[in-house]
C-alpha positions in Angstrom: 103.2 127.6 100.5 103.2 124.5 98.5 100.4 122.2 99.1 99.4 119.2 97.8 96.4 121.4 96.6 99.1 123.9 95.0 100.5 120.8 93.5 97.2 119.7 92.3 96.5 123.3 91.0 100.0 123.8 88.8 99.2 120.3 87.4 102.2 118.1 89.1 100.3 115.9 90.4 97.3 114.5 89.0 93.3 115.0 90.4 90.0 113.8 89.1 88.6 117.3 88.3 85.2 117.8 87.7 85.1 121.7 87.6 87.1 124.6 86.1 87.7 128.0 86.0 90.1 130.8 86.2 90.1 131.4 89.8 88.5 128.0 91.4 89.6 124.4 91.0 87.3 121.1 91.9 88.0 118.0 92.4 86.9 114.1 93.9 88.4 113.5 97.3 91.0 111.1 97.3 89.2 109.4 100.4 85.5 110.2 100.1 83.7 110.3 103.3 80.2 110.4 100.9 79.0 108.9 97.9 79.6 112.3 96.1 83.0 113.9 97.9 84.4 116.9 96.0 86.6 119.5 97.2 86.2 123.0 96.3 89.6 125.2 96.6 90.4 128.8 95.3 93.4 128.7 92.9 95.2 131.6 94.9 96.7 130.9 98.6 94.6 131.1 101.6 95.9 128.6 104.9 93.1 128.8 106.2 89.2 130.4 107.0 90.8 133.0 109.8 93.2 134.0 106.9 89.8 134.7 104.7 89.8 138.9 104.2 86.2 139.9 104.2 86.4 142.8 100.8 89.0 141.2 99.5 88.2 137.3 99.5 84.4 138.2 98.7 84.0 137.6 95.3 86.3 134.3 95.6 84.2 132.9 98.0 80.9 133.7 96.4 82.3 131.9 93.0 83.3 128.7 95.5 79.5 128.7 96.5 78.2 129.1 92.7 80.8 126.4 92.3 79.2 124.1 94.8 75.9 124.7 93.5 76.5 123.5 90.1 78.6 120.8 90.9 75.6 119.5 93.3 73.3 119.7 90.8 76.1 118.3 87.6 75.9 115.0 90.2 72.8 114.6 91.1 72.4 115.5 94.7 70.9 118.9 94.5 67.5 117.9 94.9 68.0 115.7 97.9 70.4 118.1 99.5 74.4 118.2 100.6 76.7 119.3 103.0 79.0 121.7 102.6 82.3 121.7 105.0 85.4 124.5 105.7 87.2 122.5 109.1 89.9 125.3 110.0 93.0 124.9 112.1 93.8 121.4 114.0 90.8 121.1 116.3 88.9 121.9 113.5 90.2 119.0 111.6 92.1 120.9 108.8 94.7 118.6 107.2 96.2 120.3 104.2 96.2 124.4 104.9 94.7 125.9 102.0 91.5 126.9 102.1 89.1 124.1 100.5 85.5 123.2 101.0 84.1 119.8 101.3 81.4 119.0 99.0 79.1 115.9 100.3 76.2 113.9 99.2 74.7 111.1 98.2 73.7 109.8 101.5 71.8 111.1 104.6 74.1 113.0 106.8 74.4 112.9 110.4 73.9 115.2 113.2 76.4 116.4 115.1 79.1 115.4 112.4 81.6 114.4 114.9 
């Protein structure tokens, strides 16, 4: 697949990256829905959460959540708390298919999200 998050990744187009390393990319949303509006992506190709191998994607998805955790608290919203958001597949709201999380703070968040 090629993705604007592949794109993003192979450094063709550009990003306002706030965290780096070998197998996990972060970056500010393009159009933040927070204050604080980062998303979290793996730097290998998973569509999508249902395409998430439990063994196999472990370790990925554990270093997404570290990634999350230190990004949260390299802003300033750790304290006060976040969301974190994976929307899968078109009801779920997925727009680009590669697997990213939403990182979002900086304001009270609303129950149900919508």
């Amino acid at each position: 697949m090629n993705t604007i998050f592949s794109k993003i990744i192979n450094r063709e187009i550009p990003a306002n990256i706030v965290y780096e390393t070998d197998s996990v990319l972060a970056f500010r949303d393009i159009n933040p829905q927070a204050p604080t509006h980062i998303l979290i992506i793996p730097k290998i190709e998973i569509p999508k959460v249902t395409d998430i191998k439990g063994s196999e994607h472990a370790e990925l998805l554990g270093e997404m959540y570290d990634a999350a955790n230190k990004i949260a608290k390299d802003e300033g919203i750790a304290e006060n708390g976040f969301r974190l958001v994976m929307n899968c597949g078109n009801n779920g709201g997925q727009e680009v298919y590669h697997l990213h999380m939403h990182l979002l703070g900086g304001r009270q968040m609303q129950w149900p999200p919508g």
